[in-house]
N, C-alpha and C positions, 0 to 999 in steps of 0.2 A: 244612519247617515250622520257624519257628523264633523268635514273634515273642510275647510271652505275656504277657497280663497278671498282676501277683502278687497274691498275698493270699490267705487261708486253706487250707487243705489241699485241707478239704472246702466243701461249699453255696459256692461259689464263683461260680455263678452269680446266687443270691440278693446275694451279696456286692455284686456289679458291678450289681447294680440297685437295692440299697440306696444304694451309696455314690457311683456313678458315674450313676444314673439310665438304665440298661441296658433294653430292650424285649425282655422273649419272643418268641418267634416261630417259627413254623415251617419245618421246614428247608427254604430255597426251591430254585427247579426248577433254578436257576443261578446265578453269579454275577453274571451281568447284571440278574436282579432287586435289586441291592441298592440303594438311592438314591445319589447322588453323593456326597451328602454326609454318608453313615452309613458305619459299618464293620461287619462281618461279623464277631462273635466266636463261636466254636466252644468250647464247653465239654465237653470229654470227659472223664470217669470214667475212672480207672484202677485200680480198685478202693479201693485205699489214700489216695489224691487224686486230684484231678481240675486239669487244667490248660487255662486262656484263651486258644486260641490266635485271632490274629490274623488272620480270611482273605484276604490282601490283592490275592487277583486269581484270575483263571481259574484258574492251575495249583494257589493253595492249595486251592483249593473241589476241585479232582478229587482233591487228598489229603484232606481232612477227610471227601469222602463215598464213600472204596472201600467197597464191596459187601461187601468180605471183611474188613473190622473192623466187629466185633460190639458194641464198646464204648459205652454207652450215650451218646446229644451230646444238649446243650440247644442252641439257638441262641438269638443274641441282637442287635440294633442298639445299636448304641453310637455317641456323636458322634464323628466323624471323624479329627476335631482330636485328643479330649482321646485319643481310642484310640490314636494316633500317638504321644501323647505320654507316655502310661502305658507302652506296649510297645518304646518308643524305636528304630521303626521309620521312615524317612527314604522320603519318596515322591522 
């Protein structure tokens, strides 16, 4: 994991829907449900802050959902593009 978007400590996911136009959603069954052309952002709580990360394929989605982190996650869609380019992640 390593791909994140910035901004505020906290409500971080409010942020990314304020300002970025970001969709709630519930954590889906896989990373094959995502659309083509939406990104997967992961919001986890780390008590102190909470950080964006980017789910950008099978392997991130099996790290954002072990069993054994307890850590509260929002999920969210976010456009593709601007997610790439907020996160400065290179497909």
């Amino acid at each position: 994991m390593g791909f994140y978007i910035q901004g505020p400590s906290l409500c971080k996911a409010q942020f990314i829907k304020s300002e970025y136009d970001g969709d709630f959603i519930d954590q889906p069954e896989s990373f094959d449900d995502v659309p083509d052309d939406k990104a997967l952002i992961c919001v986890v709580s780390n008590g102190a802050f909470e950080a964006a990360g980017y789910c950008f394929s099978d392997r991130e989605f099996i790290a954002f959902t072990r069993p054994s982190d307890p850590r509260p996650k929002q999920w969210m869609l976010l456009d593709k593009k601007l997610a790439e380019k907020l996160t400065g992640y290179q497909s």
